[in-house]
ZAVEXMI-851451 format. One record per residue (C-alpha): x, y, z; residue in three letters. Coordinates in Angstrom, 2 decimals. Each point is the difference from the previous one (the first is absolute). Example, Ala and Ser with C-alpha at 12.3 -4.5 7.8 and 13.67 -1.06 7.14 Angstrom:
<atoms>
+---------+---------+---------+------+
!      xx !      yy !      zz ! rest !
+---------+---------+---------+------+
!   12.30 !   -4.50 !    7.80 !  ALA !
!    1.37 !    3.44 !   -0.66 !  SER !
+---------+---------+---------+------+
</atoms>
This chain:
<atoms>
+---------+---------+---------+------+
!      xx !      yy !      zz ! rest !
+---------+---------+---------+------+
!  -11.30 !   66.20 !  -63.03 !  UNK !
!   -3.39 !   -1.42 !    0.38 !  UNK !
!   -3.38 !    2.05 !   -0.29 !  UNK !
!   -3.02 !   -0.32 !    0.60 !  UNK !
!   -1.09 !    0.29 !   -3.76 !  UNK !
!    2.20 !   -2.43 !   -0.80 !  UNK !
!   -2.00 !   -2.56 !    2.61 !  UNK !
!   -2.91 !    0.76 !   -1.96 !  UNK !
!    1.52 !   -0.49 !   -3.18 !  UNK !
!    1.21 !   -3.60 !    1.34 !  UNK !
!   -3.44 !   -0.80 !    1.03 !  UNK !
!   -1.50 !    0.56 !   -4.06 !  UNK !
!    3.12 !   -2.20 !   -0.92 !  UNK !
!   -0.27 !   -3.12 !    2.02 !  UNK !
!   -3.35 !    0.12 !    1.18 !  UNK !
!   -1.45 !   -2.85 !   -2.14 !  UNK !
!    3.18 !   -2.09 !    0.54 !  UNK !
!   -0.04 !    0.09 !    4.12 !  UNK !
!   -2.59 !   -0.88 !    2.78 !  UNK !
!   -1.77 !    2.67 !    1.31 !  UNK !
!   -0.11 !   -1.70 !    3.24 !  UNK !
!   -2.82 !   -0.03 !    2.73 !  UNK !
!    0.65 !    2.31 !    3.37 !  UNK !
!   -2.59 !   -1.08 !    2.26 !  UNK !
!   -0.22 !    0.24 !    3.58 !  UNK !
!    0.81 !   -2.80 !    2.31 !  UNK !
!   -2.38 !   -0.31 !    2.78 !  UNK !
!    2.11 !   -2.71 !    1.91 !  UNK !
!    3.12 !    2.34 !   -0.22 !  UNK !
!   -1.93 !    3.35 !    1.06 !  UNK !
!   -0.96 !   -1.95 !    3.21 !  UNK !
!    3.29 !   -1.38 !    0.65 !  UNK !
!    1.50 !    3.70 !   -0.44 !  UNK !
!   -2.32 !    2.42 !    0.65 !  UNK !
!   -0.62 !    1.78 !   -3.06 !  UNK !
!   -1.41 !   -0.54 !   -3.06 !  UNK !
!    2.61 !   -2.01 !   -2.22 !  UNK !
!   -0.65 !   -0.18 !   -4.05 !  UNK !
!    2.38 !   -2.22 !   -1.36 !  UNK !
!    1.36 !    0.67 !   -3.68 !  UNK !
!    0.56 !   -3.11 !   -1.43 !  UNK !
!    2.59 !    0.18 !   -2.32 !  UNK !
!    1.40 !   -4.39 !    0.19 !  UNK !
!   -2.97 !   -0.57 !   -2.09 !  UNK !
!    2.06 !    1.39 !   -2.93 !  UNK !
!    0.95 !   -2.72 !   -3.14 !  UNK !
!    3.33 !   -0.10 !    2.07 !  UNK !
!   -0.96 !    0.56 !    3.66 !  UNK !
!    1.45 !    3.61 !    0.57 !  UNK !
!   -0.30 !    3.76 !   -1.18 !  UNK !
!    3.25 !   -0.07 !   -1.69 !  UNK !
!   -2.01 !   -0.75 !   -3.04 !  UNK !
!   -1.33 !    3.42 !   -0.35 !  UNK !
!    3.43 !    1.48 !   -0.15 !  UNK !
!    1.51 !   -2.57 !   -1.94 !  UNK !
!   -3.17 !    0.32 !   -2.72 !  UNK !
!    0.24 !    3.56 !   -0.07 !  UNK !
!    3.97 !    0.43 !   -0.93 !  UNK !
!   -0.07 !   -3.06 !   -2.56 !  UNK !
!   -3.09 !    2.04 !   -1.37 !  UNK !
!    2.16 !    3.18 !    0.08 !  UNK !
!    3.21 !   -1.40 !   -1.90 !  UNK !
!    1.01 !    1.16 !   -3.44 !  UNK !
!    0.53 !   -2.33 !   -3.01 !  UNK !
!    3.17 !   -0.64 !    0.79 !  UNK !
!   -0.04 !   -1.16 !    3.25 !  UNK !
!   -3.08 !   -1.78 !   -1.14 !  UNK !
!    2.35 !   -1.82 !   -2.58 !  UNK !
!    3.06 !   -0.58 !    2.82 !  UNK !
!   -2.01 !   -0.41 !    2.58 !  UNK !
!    0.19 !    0.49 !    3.91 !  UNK !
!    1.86 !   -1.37 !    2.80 !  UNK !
!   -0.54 !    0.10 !    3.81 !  UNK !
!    2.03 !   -1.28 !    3.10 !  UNK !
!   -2.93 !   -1.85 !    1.98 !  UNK !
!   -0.62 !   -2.96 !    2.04 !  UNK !
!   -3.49 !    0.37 !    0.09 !  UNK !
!   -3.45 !    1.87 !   -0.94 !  UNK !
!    1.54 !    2.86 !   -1.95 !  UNK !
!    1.83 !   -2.62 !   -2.32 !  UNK !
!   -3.47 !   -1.97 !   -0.36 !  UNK !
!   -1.64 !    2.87 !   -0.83 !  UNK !
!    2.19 !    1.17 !   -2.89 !  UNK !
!    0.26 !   -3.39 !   -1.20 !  UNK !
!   -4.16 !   -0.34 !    0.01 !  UNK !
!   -0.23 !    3.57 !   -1.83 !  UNK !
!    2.87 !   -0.57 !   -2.33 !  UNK !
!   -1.40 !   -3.09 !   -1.34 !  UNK !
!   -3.43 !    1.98 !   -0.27 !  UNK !
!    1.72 !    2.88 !   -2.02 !  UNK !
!    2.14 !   -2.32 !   -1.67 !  UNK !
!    3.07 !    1.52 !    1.63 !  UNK !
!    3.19 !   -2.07 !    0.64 !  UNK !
!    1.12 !   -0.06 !    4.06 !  UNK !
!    2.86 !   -1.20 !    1.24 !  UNK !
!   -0.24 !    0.09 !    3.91 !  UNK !
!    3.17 !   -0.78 !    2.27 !  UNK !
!   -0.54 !   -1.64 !    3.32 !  UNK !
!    2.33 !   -1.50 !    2.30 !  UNK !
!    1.02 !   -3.05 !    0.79 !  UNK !
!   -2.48 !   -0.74 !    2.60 !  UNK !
!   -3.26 !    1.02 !   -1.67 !  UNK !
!   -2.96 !   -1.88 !    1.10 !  UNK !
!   -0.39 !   -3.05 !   -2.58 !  UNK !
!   -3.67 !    0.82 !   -0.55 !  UNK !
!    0.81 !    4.13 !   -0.94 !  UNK !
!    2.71 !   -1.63 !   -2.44 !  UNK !
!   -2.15 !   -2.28 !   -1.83 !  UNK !
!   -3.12 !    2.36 !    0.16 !  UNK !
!    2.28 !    2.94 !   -1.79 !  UNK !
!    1.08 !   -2.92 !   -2.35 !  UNK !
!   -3.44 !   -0.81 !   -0.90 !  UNK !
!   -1.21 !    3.50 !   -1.14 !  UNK !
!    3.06 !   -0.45 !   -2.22 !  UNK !
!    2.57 !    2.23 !    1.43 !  UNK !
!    3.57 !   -0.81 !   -0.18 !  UNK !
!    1.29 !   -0.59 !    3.76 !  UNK !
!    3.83 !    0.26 !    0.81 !  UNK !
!    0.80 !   -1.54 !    3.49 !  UNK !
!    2.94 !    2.12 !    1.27 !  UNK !
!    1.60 !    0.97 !    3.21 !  UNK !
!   -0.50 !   -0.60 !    3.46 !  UNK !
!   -1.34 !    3.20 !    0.83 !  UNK !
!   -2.48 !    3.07 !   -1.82 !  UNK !
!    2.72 !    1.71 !   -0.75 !  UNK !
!    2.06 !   -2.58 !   -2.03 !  UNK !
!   -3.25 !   -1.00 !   -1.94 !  UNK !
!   -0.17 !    4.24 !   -0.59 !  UNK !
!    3.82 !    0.03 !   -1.37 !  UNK !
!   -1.50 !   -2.95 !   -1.88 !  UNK !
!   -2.66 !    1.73 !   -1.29 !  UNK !
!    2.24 !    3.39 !   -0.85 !  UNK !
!    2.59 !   -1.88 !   -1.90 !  UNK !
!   -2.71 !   -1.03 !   -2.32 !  UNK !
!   -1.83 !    3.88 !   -0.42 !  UNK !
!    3.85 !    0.70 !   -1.04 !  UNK !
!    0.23 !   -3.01 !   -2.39 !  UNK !
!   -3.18 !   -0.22 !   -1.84 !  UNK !
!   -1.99 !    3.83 !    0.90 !  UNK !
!   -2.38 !   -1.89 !    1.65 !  UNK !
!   -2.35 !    2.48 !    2.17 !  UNK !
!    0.32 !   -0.32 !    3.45 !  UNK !
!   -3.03 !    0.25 !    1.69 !  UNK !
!    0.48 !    0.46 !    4.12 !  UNK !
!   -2.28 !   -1.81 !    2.31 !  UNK !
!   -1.04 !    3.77 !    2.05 !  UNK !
!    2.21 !    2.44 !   -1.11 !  UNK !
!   -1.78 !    0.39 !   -3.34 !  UNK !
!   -1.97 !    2.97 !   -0.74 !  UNK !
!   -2.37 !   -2.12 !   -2.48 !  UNK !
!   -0.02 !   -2.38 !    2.93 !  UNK !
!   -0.96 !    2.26 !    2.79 !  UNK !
!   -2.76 !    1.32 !   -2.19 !  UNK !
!   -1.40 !   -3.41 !   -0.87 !  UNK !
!    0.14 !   -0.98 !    3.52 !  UNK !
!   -1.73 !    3.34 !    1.21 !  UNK !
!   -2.87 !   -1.02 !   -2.05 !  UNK !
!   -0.97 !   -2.22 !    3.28 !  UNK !
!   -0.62 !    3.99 !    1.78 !  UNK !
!   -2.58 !    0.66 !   -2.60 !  UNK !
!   -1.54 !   -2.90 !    0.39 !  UNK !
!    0.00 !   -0.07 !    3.51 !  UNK !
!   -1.56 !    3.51 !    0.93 !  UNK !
!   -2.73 !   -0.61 !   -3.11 !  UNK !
!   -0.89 !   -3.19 !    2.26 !  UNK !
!    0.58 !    1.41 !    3.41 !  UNK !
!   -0.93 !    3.56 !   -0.25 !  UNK !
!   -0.37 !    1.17 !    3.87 !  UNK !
!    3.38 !   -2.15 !    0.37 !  UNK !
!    1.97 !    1.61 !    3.11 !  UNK !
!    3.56 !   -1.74 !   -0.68 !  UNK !
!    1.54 !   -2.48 !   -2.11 !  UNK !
!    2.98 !   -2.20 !    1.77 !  UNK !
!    2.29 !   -1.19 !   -2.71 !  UNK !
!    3.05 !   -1.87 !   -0.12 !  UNK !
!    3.24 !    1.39 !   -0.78 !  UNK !
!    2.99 !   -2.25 !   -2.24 !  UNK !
!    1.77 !    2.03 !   -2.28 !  UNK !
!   -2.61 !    3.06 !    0.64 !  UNK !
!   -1.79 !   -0.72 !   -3.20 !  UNK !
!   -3.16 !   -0.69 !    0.90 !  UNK !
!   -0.41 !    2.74 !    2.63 !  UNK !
!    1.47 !    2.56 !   -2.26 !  UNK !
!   -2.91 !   -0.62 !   -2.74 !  UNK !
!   -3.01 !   -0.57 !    2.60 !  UNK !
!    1.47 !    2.69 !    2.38 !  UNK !
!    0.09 !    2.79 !   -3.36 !  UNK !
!   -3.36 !   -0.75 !   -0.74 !  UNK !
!   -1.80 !    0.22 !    3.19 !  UNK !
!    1.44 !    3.04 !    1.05 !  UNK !
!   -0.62 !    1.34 !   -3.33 !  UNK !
!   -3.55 !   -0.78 !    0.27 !  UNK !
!   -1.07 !   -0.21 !    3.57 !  UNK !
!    3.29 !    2.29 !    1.96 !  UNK !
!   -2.16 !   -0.99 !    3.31 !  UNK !
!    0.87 !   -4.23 !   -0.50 !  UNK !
!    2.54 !   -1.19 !    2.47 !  UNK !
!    2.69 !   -1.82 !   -2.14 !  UNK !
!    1.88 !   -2.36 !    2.73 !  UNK !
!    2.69 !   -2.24 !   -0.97 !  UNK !
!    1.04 !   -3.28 !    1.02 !  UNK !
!    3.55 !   -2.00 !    0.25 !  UNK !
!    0.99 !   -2.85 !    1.24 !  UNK !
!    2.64 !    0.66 !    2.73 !  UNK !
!    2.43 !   -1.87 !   -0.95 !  UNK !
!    0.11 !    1.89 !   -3.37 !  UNK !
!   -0.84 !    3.78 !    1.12 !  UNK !
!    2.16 !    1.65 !   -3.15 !  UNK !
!   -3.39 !    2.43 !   -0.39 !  UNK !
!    1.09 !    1.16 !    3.12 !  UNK !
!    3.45 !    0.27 !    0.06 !  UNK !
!   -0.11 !    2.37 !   -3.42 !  UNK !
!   -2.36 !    2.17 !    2.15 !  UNK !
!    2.20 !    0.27 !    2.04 !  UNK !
!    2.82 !    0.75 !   -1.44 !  UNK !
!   -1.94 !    1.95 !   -2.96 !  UNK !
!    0.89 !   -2.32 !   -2.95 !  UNK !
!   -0.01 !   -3.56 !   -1.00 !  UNK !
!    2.68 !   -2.21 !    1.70 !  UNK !
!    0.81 !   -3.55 !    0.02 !  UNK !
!   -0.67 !   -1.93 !    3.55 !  UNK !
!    0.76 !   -3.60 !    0.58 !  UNK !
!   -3.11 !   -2.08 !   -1.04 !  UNK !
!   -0.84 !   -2.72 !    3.34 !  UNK !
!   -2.06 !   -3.03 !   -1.47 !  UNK !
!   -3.88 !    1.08 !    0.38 !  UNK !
!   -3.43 !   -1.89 !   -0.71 !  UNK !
!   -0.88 !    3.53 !   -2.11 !  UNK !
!    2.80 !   -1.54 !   -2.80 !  UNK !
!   -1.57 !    2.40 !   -2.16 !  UNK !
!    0.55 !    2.78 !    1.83 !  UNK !
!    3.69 !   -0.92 !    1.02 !  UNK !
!    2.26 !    2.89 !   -2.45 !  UNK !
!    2.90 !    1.20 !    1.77 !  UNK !
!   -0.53 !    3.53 !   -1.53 !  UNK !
!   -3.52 !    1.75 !   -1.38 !  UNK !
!    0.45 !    1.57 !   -3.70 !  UNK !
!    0.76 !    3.68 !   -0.61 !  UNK !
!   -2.74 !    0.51 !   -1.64 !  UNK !
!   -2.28 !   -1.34 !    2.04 !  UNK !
!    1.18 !    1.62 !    3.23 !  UNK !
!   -0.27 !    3.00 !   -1.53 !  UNK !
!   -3.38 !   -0.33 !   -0.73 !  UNK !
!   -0.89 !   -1.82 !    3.23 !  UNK !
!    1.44 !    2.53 !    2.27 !  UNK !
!   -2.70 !    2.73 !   -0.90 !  UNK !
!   -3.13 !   -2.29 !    0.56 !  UNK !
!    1.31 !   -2.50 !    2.78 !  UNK !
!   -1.41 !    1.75 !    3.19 !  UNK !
!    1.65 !   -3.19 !    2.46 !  UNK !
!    1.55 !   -2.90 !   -0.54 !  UNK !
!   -0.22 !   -3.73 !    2.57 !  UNK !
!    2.40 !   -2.87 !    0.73 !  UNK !
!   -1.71 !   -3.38 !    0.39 !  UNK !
!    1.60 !   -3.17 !    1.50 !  UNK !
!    0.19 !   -3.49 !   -1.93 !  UNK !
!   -2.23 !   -1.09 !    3.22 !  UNK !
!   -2.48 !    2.92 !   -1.21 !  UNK !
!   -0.06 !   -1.48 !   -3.55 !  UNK !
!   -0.20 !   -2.90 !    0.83 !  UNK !
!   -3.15 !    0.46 !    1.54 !  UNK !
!   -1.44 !    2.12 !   -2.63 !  UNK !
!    0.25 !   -2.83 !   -2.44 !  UNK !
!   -1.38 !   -2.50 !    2.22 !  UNK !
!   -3.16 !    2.68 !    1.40 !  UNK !
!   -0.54 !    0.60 !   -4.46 !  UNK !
!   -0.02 !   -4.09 !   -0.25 !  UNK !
!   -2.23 !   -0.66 !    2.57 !  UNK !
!   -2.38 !    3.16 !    0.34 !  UNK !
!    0.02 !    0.99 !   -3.95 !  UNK !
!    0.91 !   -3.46 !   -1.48 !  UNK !
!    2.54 !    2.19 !   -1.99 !  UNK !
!    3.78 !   -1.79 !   -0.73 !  UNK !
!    2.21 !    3.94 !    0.06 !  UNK !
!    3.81 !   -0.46 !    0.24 !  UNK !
!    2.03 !    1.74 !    3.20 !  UNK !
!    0.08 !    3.21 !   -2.23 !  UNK !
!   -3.50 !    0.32 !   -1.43 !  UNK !
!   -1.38 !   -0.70 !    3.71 !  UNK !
!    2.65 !    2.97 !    1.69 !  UNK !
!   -3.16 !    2.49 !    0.26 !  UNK !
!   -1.43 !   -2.59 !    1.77 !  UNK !
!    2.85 !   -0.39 !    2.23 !  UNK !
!    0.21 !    3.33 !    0.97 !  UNK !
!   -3.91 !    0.30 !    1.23 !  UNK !
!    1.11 !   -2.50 !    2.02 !  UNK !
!    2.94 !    1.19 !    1.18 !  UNK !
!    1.32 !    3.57 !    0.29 !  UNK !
!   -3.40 !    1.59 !   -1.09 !  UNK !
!   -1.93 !   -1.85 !    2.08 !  UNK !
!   -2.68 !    2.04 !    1.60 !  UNK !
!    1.07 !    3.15 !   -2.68 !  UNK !
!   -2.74 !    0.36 !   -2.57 !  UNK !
!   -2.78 !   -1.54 !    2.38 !  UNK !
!   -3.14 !    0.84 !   -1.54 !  UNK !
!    1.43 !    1.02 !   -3.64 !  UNK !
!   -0.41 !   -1.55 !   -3.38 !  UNK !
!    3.76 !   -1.53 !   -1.27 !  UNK !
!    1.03 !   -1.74 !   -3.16 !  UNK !
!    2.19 !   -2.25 !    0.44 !  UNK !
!    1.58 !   -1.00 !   -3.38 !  UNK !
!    0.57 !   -4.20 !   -0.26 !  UNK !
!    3.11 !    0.63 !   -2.49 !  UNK !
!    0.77 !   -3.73 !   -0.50 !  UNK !
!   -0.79 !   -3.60 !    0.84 !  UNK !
!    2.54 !   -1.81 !   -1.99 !  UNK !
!    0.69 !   -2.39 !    3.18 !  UNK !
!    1.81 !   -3.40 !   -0.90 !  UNK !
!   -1.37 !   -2.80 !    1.96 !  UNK !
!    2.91 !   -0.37 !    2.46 !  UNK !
!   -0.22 !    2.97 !    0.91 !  UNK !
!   -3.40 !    0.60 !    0.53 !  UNK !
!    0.62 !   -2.89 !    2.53 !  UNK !
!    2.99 !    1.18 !    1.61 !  UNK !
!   -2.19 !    3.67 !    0.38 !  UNK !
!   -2.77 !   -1.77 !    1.14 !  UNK !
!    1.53 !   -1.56 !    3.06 !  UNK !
!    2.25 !    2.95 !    0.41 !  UNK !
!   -3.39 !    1.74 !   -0.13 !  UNK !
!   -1.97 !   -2.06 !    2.79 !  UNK !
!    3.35 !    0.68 !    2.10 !  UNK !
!   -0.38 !    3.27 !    0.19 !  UNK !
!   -3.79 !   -0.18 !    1.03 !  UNK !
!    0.50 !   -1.99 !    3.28 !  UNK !
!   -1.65 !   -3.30 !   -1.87 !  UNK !
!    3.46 !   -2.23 !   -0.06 !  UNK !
!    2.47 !   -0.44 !    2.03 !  UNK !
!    3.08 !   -2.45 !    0.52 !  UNK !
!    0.75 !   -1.49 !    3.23 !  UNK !
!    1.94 !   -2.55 !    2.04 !  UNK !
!   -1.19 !   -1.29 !    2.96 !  UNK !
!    1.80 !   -2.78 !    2.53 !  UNK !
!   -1.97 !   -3.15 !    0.81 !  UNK !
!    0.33 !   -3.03 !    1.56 !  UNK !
!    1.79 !   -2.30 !   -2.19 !  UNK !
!   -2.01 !   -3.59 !    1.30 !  UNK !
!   -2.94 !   -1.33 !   -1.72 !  UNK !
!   -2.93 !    1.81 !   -0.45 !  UNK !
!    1.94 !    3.74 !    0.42 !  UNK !
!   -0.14 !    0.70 !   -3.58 !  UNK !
!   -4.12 !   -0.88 !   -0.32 !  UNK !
!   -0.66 !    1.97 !    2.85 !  UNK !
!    1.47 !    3.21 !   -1.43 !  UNK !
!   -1.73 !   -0.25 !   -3.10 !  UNK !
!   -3.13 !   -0.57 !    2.07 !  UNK !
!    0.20 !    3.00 !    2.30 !  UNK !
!    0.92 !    1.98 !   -3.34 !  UNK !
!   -3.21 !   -1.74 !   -1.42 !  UNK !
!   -2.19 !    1.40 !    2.72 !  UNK !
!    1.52 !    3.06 !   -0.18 !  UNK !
!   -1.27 !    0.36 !   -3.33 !  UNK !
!    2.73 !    0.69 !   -1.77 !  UNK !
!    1.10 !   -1.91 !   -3.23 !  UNK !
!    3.75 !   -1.63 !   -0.31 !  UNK !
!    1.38 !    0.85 !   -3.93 !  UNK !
!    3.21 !   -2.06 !    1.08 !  UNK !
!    2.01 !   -2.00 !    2.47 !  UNK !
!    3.54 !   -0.88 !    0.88 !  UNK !
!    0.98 !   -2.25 !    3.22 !  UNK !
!    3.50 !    0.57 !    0.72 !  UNK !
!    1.73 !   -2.36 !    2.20 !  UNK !
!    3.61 !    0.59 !   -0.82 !  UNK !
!   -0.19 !    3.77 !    0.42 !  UNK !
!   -2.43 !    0.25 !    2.98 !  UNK !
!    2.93 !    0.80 !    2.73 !  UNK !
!    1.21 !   -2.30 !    2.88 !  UNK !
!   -3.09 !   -1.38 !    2.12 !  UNK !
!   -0.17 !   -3.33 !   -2.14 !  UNK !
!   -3.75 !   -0.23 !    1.44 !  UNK !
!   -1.12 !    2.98 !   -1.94 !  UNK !
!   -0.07 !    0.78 !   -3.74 !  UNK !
!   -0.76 !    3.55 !   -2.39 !  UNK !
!   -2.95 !    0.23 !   -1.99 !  UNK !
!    0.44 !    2.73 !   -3.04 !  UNK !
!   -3.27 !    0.63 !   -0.93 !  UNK !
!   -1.92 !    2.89 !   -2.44 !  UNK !
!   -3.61 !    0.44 !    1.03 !  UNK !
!   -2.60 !    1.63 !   -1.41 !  UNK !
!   -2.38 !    2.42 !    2.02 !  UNK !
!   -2.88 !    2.27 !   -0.78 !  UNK !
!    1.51 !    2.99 !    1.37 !  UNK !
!    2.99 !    1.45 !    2.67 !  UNK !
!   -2.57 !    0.19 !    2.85 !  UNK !
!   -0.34 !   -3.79 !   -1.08 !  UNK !
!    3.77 !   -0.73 !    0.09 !  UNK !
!    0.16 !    1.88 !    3.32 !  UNK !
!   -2.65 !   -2.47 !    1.70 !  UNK !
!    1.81 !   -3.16 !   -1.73 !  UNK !
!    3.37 !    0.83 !    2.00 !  UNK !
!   -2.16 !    1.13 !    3.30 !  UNK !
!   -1.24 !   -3.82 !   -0.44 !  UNK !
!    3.23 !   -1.48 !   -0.50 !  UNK !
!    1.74 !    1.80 !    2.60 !  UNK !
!   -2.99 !   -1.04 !    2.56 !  UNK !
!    1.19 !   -3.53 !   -0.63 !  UNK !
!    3.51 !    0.74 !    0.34 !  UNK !
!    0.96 !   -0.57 !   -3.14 !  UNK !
!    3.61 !    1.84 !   -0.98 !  UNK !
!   -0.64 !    2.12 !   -2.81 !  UNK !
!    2.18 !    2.00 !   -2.45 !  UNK !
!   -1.00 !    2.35 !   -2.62 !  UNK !
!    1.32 !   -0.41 !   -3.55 !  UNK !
!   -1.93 !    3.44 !   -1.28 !  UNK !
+---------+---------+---------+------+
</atoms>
């Protein structure tokens, strides 16, 4: 198991080779919450996420041995950059698996520190039996993405920093994967300040912190597709439940809609880019603790903010959906001359702004004298939206809502 001397003793070891990243408060987020929200910025690590203190302090930790063979992880994302940025530091060979479908970027990234990546599988768990086959063929060192001890007391290195930074902090809201990261930040607040509410966050669609509280012990759920990809592991570690369940006081489900928004409100308000996971704490001020810790000082950890382009974009929109600022439509106009320039008009003086288009003549229905307009507009707000469709409706316009 993991103690809390053995945090310390992580912190001596990689301290010179990690960020000690800044935790300052946000003012635009306090307002929009209504407490006082410090923000722990841990994407401005060399790789964008915390997995680098874990990863730094079990490469640090190996014997010669595995320093000779080497190490080998199952990952499709920041815990395979961060042993392949710290291996090549500390001269270490890494092998990591991923699957088949590993963002391009991750897979050239992990190339470039100079690890050796194996594309296998179509799922986690065929890149793991991947990953085994080779511990069994060459003693390579597995090193687990949360299930670690060495890794939960590198990443519980962020709770020292944290409460040094924050120290009349009233609750820290941390996201919950594999249980890794709330195990080590969890042990060391309680250790230090018992008092610190310790709330956890999952997406809903991946609530396996849950379901081994539930039931006592870890178990495997069925993983549903989630914007917190990094937090999507059908079953938390042993080890880390173990140590989570003593220092966890609560634990939250957010919705994609709720992370959504996070990411777009930490664009916007804090010019931060945080993947679906990192921005979870976020989510959850938003959501189901809305109103909760009014008037109380919260760290919010930013794990991550390893966001490929795409899907920043998809997010984004996703994002602006979910905040009543665009919305899809089709609305039934005449189909003569002039019907088409007068609906963008009245939308023009409604002032909202059209991101796209589509006149549909073969699909609009029988009455050949009318025609469907599919249209996405863009509005300031849902009170907005709400006056745009009073307006249409005034002038009779048939109106269907896509969203």
């Amino acid at each position: 198991m993991v103690s809390f001397e053995s945090v310390k003793e992580a912190r001596d070891r990689i301290g010179d080779h990690v960020q000690f990243t800044p935790c300052r408060e946000s003012y635009y987020l306090s307002e929009l919450t209504g407490c006082s929200v410090f923000c722990k910025r841990e994407y401005l690590q060399r790789t964008g996420s915390f997995k680098e203190r874990g990863a730094a302090n079990a490469l640090a930790k190996l014997g010669e041995v595995g320093k000779e063979r080497g190490v080998v992880a199952a990952s499709a994302g920041n815990h395979a950059l961060a042993l392949a940025y710290h291996g090549k530091r500390l001269g270490i060979p890494v092998t990591v698996v991923m699957p088949k479908f590993a963002p391009l970027i991750k897979v050239s990234t992990c190339r470039r520190f100079g690890a050796t990546v194996i594309l296998a599988g179509e799922s986690f768990g065929e890149a793991r039996e991947q990953a085994d086959a080779l511990v069994e063929q060459k003693g390579m060192v597995y090193v687990h993405g949360y299930d670690d001890p060495d890794v939960i007391a590198g990443q519980g290195t962020i709770g020292l920093e944290l409460l040094e930074q924050v120290s009349d902090v009233d609750a820290v809201v941390v996201p919950i994967g594999g249980a890794g990261l709330i195990a080590g930040i969890g042990l060391v607040v309680k250790a230090l300040k018992p008092e610190v509410e310790v709330i956890g966050v999952e997406p809903e669609r991946v609530a396996s912190y849950g379901a081994a509280m539930k039931t006592g012990r870890p178990i495997m759920i069925e993983a549903e597709p989630t914007l917190a990809d990094g937090l999507a592991v059908g079953c938390v570690g042993d080890c880390a439940f173990e140590i989570a369940r003593k220092c966890v006081d609560r634990v939250v489900t957010v919705t994609e809609g709720e992370l959504s928004l996070a990411v777009l409100r930490l664009l916007e308000l804090e010019k931060a880019v945080v993947e679906g996971s990192g921005a979870a704490g976020l989510a959850a001020l938003l959501g189901p603790l809305k109103g909760e810790l009014e008037g109380k000082n919260v760290v919010l950890p930013l794990c991550g903010g390893n966001l490929d382009p795409f899907t920043l974009h998809r997010v984004i929109e996703h994002g602006m959906t979910a905040d009543g600022r665009l919305h899809a439509l089709e609305i039934r106009i005449s189909d003569r001359p002039g019907g088409l320039a007068r609906l963008t008009e009245l939308l023009g003086e409604g002032g909202v702004s059209i991101q796209c288009i589509d006149h549909d003549r073969m699909f609009a229905g029988p009455d050949v004298a009318c025609v469907c307009v599919r249209v996405v507009l863009e509005t300031r707000d849902m009170l907005h939206y709400q006056d745009v469709l009073s307006m249409l409706d005034d002038r009779g316009l048939e109106v269907n809502k896509s969203n």
